[in-house]
C-alpha positions in Angstrom: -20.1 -76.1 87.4 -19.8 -79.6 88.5 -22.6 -80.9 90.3 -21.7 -82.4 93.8 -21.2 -86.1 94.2 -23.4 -87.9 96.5 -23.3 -92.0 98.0 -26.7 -93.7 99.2 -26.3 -97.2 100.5 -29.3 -99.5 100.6 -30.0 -97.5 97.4 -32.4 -100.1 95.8 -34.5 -100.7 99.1 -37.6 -98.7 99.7 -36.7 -95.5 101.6 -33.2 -95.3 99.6 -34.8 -95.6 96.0 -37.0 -92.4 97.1 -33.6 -90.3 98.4 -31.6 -91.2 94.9 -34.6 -89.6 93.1 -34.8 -87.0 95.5 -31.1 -86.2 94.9 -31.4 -86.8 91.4 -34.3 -84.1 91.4 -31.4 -81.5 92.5 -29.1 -82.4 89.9 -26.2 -84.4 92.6 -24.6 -86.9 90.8 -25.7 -90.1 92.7 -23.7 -93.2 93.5 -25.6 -96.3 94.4 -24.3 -98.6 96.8 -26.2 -102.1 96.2 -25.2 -105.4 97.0 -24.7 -108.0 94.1 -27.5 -110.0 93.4 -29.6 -106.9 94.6 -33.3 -106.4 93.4 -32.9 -103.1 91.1 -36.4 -103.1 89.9 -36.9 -99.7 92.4 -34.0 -97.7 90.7 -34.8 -98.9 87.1 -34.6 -95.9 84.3 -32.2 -93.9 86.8 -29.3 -91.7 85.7 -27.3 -93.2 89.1 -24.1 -95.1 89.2 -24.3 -98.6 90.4 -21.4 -99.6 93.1 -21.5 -103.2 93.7 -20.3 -103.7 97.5 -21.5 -104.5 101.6 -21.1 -102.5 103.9 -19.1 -105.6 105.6 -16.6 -105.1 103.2 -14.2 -102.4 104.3 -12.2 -101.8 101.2 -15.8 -102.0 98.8 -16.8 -99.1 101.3 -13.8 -97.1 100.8 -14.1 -97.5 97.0 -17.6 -96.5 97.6 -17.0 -93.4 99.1 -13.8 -92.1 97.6 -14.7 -88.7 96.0 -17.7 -88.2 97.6 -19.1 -85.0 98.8 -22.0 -86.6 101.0 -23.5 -89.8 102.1 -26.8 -91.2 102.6 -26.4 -94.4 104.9 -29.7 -95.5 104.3 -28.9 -99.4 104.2 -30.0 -101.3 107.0 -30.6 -105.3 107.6 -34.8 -104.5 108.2 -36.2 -107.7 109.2 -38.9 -107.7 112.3 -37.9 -111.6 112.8 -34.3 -113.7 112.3 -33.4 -117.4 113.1 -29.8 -116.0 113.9 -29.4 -111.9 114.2 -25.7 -112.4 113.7 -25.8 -111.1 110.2 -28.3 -108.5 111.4 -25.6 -107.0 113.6 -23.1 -107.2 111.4 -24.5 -105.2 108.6 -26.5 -102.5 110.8 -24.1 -102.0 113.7 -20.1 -103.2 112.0 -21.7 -101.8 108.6 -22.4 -98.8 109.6 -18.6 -98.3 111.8 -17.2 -99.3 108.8 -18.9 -96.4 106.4 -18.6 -93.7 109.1 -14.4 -94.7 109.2 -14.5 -94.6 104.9 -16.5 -91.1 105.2 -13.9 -89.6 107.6 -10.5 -91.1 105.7 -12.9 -89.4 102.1 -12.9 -86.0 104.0 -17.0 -86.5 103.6 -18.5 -83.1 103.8 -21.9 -83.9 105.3 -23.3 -87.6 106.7 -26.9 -88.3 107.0 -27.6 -91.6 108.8 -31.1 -93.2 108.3 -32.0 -94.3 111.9 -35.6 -95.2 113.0 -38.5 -93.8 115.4 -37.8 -97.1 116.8 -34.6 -96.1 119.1 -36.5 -93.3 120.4 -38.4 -93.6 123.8 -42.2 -92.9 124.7 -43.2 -92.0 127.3 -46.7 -94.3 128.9 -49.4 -92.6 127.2 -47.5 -90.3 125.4 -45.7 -88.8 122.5 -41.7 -90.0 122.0 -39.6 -86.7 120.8 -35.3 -87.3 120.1 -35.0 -86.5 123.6 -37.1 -89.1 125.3 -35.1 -91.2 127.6 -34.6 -94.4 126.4 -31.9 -97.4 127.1 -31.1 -100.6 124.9 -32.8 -102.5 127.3 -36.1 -101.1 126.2 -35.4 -102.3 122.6 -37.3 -105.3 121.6 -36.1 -107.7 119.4 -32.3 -108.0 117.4 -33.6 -104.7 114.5 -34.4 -102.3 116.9 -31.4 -102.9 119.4 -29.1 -103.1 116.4 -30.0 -99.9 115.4 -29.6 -98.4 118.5 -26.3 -99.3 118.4 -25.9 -97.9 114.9 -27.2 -94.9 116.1 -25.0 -94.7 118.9 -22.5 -95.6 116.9 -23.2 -92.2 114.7 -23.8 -90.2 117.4 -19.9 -91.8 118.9 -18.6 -89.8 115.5 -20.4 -86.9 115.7 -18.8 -85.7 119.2 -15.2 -86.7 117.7 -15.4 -84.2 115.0 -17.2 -86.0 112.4 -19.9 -83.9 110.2 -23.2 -86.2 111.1 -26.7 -85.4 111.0 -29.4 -88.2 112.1 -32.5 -88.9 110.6 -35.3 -90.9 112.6 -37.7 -91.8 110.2 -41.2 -92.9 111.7 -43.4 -95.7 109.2 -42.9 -94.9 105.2 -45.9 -96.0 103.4 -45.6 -95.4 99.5 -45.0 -96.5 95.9 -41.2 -99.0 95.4 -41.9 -101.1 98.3 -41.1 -104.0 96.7 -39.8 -106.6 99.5 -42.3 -105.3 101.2 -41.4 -103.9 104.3 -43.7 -104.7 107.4 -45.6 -102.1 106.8 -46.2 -102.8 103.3 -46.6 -106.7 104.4 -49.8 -105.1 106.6 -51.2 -103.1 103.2 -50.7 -106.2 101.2 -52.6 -108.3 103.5 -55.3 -106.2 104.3 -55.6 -105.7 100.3 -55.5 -109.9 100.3 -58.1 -110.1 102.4 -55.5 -111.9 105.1 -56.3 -110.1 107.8 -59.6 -111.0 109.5 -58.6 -109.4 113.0 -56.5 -106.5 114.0 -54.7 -105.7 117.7 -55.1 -102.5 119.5 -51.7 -100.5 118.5 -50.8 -97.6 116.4 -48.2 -95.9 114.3 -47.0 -92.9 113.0 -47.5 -93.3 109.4 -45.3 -90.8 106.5 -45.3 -90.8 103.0 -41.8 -92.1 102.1 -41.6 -89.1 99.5 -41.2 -87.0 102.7 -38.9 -89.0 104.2 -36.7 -88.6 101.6 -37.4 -84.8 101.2 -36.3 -85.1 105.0 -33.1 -86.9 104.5 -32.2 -83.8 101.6 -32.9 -80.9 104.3 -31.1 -82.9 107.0 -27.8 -82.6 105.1 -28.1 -78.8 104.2 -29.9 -77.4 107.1 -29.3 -80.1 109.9 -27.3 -79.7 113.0 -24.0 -81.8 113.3 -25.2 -84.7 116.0 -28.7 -84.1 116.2 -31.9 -86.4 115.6 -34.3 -85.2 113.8 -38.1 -87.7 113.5 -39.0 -87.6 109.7 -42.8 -88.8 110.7 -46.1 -87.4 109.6 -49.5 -88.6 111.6 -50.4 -90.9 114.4 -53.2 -93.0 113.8 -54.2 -96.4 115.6 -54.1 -99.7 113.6 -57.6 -99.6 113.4 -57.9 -96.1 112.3 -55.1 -97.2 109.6 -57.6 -100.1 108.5 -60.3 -97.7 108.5 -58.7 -95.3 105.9 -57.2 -98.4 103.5 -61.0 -99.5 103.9 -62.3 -96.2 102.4 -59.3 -95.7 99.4 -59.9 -99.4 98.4 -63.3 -100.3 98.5 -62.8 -103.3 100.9 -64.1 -104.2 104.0 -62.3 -103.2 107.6 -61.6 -106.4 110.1 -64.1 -105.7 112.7 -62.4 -108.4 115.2 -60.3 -106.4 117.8 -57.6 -109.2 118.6 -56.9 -109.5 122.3 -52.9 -109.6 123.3 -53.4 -112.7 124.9 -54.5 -114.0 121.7 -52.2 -112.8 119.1 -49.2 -114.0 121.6 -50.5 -117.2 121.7 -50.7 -117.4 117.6 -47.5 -115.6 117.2 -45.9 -118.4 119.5 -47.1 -120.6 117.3 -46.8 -119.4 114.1 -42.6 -118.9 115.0 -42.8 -122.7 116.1 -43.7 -123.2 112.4 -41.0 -121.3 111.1 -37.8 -122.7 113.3 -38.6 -126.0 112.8 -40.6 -126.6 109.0 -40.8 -123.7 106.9 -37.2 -121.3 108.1 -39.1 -118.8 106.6 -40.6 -115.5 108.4 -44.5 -116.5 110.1 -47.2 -114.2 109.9 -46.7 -113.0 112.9 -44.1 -112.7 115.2 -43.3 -112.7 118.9 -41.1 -109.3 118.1 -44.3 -107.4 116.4 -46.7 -108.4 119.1 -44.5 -107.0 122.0 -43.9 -104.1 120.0 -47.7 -103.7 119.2 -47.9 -103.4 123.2 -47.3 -99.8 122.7 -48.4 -97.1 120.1 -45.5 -95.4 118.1 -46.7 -92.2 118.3 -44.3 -89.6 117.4 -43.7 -85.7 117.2 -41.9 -84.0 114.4 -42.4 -80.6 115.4 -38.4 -80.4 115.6 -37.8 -81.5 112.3 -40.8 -78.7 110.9 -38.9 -76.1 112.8 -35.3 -76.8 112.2 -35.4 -78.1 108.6 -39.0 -77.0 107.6 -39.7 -80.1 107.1 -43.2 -80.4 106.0 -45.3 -83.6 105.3 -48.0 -84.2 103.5 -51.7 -86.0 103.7 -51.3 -89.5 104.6 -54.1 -90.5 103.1 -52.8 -89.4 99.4 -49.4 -92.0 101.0 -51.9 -94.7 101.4 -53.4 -94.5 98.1 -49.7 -94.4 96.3 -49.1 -97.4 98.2 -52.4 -99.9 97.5 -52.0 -98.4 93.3 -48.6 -99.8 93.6 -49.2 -103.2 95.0 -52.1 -103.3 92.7 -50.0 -102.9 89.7 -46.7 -104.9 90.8 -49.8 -108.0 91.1 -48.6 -108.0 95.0 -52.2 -107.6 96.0 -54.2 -109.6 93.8 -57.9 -107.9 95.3 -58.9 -105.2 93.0 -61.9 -104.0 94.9 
């Protein structure tokens, strides 16, 4: 028996590399949507077929899809700070209307779209759950109000007949993050010994392993236009350092950064950027309002729905500070 045929865009980046092993795990035969010129070192030694193609790129997507059984849209522009967010939009928000259209013309049996914790609403003080209320206007910064749109684009083809399942994954933390992501940018640093102070926020942190598992049980056991958070624990920044401290033998900041303060350097540091160095600053306006407020998140719906079940963070933090060690990204080794 033939084994079913399965697309995942943004194959090569972190959370995608983890899905086409999880699929690969099962026995699907995978397709690989990557762009050309795309860092492959995160699906290297992988049975997968490589489609070159964007997801701006109507017919590439078509060709993508054609004879697929499921998709993974996992590809996302997933940058915290932009000069111009017009490609941003393009590829998150037109990218995504574009492989939703190709999946319904395919006859697509399941969709599951990789969305983020970060479209969800909290409530002051709380806990945000898929049902929080929440508006674009509360998204800060060009990522997180292009995936709301993204998302609301999704959930536009799921009440027109179109077989989608969402996923809302909360922070991966893991081996293959090779850009990094922002959250690997904060293990790196930390590991670098680049981070001398820290600001009062928090995060839901996951192994990315789960998040993939997640991705898998939202296509077989998920409900057509529901969210499900993929997430695992809630711990403050400074609980975070605490833990990286203890699983790498180096030293915690002790400096609690007031918001006043980090505004004012982030302010700064994005001066830098526009006008000498066009490339990302340390810090940016974008992750200091979001720091604001602590993404805490439940996943009790996902554990009950899909039994989705994650595992120790701390075993997710370890993964992650072997692999930077090993790819030279954090050049500290105790």
């Amino acid at each position: 028996m033939a084994s079913r045929v399965v697309l995942v865009t943004g194959a090569n980046g972190f959370v995608g590399a983890h899905v086409v092993r999880a699929l690969l795990r099962e026995g699907a035969t995978t397709r690989a949507l990557v762009r050309e010129h795309a860092d492959l070192r995160a699906l290297e030694g992988l049975d997968c077929e490589l489609v070159r193609g964007d997801l701006r790129d109507r017919e590439a997507i078509e060709r993508a899809v054609r004879g697929c059984e499921e998709v993974y849209h996992v590809a996302a522009d997933y940058r915290l700070w932009v000069i111009d967010p017009a490609p941003m939009y393009a590829a998150n928000v037109e990218g995504t209307r574009n492989l939703l259209t190709a999946a319904q013309h395919a006859g697509v049996r399941r969709i599951v779209h990789t969305s983020t914790v970060g479209t969800l609403g909290i409530p002051p003080g709380g806990v945000g759950r898929e049902d929080t209320p929440v508006t674009l206007a509360d998204m800060v910064g060009a990522y997180k109000r292009s995936k709301f749109l993204a998302e609301q684009e999704a959930l536009k083809a799921a009440r027109e007949g179109l077989p989608v399942v969402i996923v809302n994954p909360s922070t991966p933390i893991g081996p293959l993050d090779y850009k990094p992501t922002p959250t690997g940018r904060i293990i790196v640093d930390f590991l670098n010994r680049r981070m001398p102070a820290y600001v009062d926020t928090g995060l839901n942190l996951v192994a990315v392993e789960d998040v993939a598992r997640g991705h898998l049980l939202a296509a077989e056991r998920g409900e057509i236009g529901a969210k499900y958070i993929l997430g695992g624990e809630n711990l403050t920044l400074a609980e975070t350092l605490a833990r990286l401290a203890r699983l790498s033998g180096l030293p915690a900041p002790r400096v609690k950064l007031p918001y006043a303060v980090a505004w004012g350097f982030a302010l700064g540091a994005e001066a830098v950027a526009r006008t000498v160095t066009r490339r990302p600053p340390r810090a940016s306006l974008t992750e200091v309002r979001m720091a604001r407020k602590r993404m805490f998140f439940d996943s009790a719906k996902a554990r009950a729905a899909l039994g989705y079940n994650p595992g120790p963070i701390d075993a997710a933090l370890a993964r992650a500070i072997a692999f930077f060690r090993e790819i030279g990204a954090a050049r500290n080794a105790a």
